[in-house]
C-alpha positions, 0 to 999 in steps of 0.5 A: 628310388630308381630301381623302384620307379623305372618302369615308368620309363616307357613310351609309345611311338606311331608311325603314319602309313599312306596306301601301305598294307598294315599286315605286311608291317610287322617283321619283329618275327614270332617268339617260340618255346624252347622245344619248338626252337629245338625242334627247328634247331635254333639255338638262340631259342630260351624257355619262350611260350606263347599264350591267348586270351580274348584281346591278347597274344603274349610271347613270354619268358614268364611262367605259366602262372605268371602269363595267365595272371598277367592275361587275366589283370590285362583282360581287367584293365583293357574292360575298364579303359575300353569301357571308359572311352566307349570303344570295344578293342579293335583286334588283338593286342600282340606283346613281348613281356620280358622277364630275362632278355638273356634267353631271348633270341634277339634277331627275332626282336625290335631292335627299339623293343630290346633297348626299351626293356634293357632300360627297365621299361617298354613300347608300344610300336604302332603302324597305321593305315590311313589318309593324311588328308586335313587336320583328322588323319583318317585312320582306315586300320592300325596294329600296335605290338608291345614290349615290355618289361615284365615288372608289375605296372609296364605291360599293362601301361603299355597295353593302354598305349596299344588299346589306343593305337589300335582302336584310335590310330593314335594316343594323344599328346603326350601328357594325355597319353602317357597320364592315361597310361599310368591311369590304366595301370593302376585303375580298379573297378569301383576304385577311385582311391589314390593307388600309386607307387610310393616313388611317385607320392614322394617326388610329387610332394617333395618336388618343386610344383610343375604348373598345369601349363608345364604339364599340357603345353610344354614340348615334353618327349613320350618315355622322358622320364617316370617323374614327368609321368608322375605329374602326368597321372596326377593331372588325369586323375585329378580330372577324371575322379573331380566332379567339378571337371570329370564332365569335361574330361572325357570328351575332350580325351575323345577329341584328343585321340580322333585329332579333332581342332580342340585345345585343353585352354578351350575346354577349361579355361572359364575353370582356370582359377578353380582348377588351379587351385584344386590341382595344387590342393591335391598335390599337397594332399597326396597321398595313398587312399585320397579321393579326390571326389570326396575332398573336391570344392563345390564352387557353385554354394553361394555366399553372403555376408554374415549379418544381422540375428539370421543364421546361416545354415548348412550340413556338414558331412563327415567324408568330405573336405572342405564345405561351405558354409554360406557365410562371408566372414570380416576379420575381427568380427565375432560370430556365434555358431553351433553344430549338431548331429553326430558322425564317425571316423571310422566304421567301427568307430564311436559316435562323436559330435562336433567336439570330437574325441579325446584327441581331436579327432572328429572335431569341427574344424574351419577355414577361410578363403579369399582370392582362392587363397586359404587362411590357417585352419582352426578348430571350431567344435559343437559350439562357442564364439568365433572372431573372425581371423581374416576376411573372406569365406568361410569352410567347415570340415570334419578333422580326420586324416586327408586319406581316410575320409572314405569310411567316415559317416554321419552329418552336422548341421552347422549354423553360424550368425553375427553375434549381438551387440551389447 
């Protein structure tokens, strides 16, 4: 699993500059083809070339196909991210992707550069121009440049970086940072699916739970680890793809990168039970094609004892979690209930109802939850007599696979009352 996930180890550094021109700041020196590095008889030059897109210059090793799709998932990535934080790219990101440091002429690069790639990952250098006056550090101009590996995921992690760096003047704090930065290097338009490198679900689930407050507030240097990065990415994802905290995200990613008097206790901490709860959910769910939105907890559904010969109703939909039902259960007590309508688990799938198929699948499940803590699940179906397992809230779903929600259609109307005494 090293070798898979090494190309999480990278990192970005930024340096504070005062009065100091940003353009005479750069001396990693220019990458060349190998004709030119003939031609001007340097004989450390290798099978170098340079290459253009609209927001990058690439000095590379790859091969021109390899460069040109690499611009154009860059080209891709830098559209959705910009778009994201709302800032056009400010200048021209310049990178040095490395397939084979040996045809390198390492006089001509970082030395930091060189270390970060021979490690198996990457960095992002970046001066800026700027007055160090208050707590906002004006910034007046930056320039980042890039190295990186050239596996899959490290250049376009790191182009996130120097976007940041060169249109902010700095990252944020690391956990912000570097969870972003894996966000960038695996976003795709319209795409609000888990996608990540395997490595990452299996350390995450089989790993001891880093808290929310280990993650945020713990003194964690940038480039210590991919499994740190990991937990990083599942913090930013969980909070940009959750609609019960997306609202609150950006703008305090916003805050973080322009260095403004904010702390992520001030923005969440009226959401602290909900949130810790929905993080360890999502953990303990993860997997490639969850959706976090779909699978998230609508807090704001009222509840109430379920009492006397009135039903409570509600609808269930076939591509969701967990839902609420409205009704506060009593352990031991017994409730009659029925669900009708009809969904699929599948596009091409058969109509079920809420009994399911012949395996289960598809068949209304329950749940219930007290002081934010779930019971046992249990299967309920289209209808019949429930005794109440414990005290507390009742939650509905649809019995299917955690990451195969997103395909599933069709609604159940759930009605759940006391039942009669003799």
């Amino acid at each position: 699993m090293r070798d898979a996930a090494v190309h999480w180890l990278s990192y970005s550094i930024v340096w504070l500059a005062l009065a100091v021109a940003a353009s005479g700041a750069y001396g990693q020196g220019t990458s060349r083809s190998s004709k030119a590095g003939a031609a001007n008889g340097d004989a450390d030059a290798g099978p170098i070339a340079d290459y253009r897109a609209q927001h990058f210059y690439m000095h590379t090793d790859l091969s021109a196909d390899e460069a040109k799709e690499l611009l154009g998932r860059l080209e891709v990535m830098l559209e959705l991210v910009s778009g994201y934080w709302g800032r056009p790219p400010r200048g021209v990101i310049e990178m040095y992707v490395i397939k084979d440091l040996k045809v390198w002429p390492k006089k001509k690069l970082d030395p930091e550069g060189v270390r970060m790639v021979a490690a198996g990952g990457g960095i992002t250098l970046t001066q800026t121009l700027g007055y160090d006056e208050g707590p906002l550090r004006e910034i007046i101009d930056a320039k980042s440049v890039v190295y990186a590996g050239a596996d899959h995921g490290t250049p376009q992690h790191e182009a996130v970086h120097a976007y940041c760096g060169q249109t902010f003047g700095r990252c944020g704090p690391v956990w912000y940072s570097e969870g972003m930065a894996e966000m960038g290097n695996y976003w795709k338009k319209g795409d609000k699916t888990v996608n990540v490198h395997p490595a990452v679900i299996e350390h995450i689930r089989t790993s001891k739970l880093k808290t929310l407050n280990a993650i945020v507030n713990n003194n964690e240097a940038t480039g210590d680890s991919w499994q740190n990065y990991a937990w990083r990415w599942a913090l930013c994802h969980l909070l940009e793809n959750n609609p019960n905290y997306k609202a609150r995200f950006r703008p305090l990613g916003l805050d973080l990168l322009m260095n403004r008097p904010t702390t992520f206790e001030q923005v969440y901490g009226d959401m602290a039970n909900e949130m810790s709860f929905e993080y360890v959910f999502f953990l303990e769910h993860l997997q490639n094609g969850y959706r976090v939105d779909l699978c998230s907890w609508d807090w704001k559904k009222k509840f109430s004892p379920v009492v006397g010969t009135t039903d409570k109703t509600s609808r269930i939909m076939a591509d969701h979690g967990w839902q609420p039902t409205q009704g506060t259960l009593k352990a031991g007590e017994h409730y009659l209930y029925s669900a009708t309508g009809s969904w699929k688990t599948s596009a091409g799938g058969s109509s079920l109802t809420a009994a399911g198929d012949s395996e289960g699948r598809g068949k209304l499940m329950g749940v219930i939850m007290k002081d934010y803590k779930l019971g046992k699940p249990f299967p309920l179906g289209a209808n019949g007599e429930l005794e109440a397992p414990d005290d507390g809230n009742l939650y509905v779903r649809c019995d299917d696979t955690w990451n195969e929600l997103a395909d599933n259609t069709g609604s159940m109307t759930f009605k759940i009352k006391l039942k009669p005494a003799k």
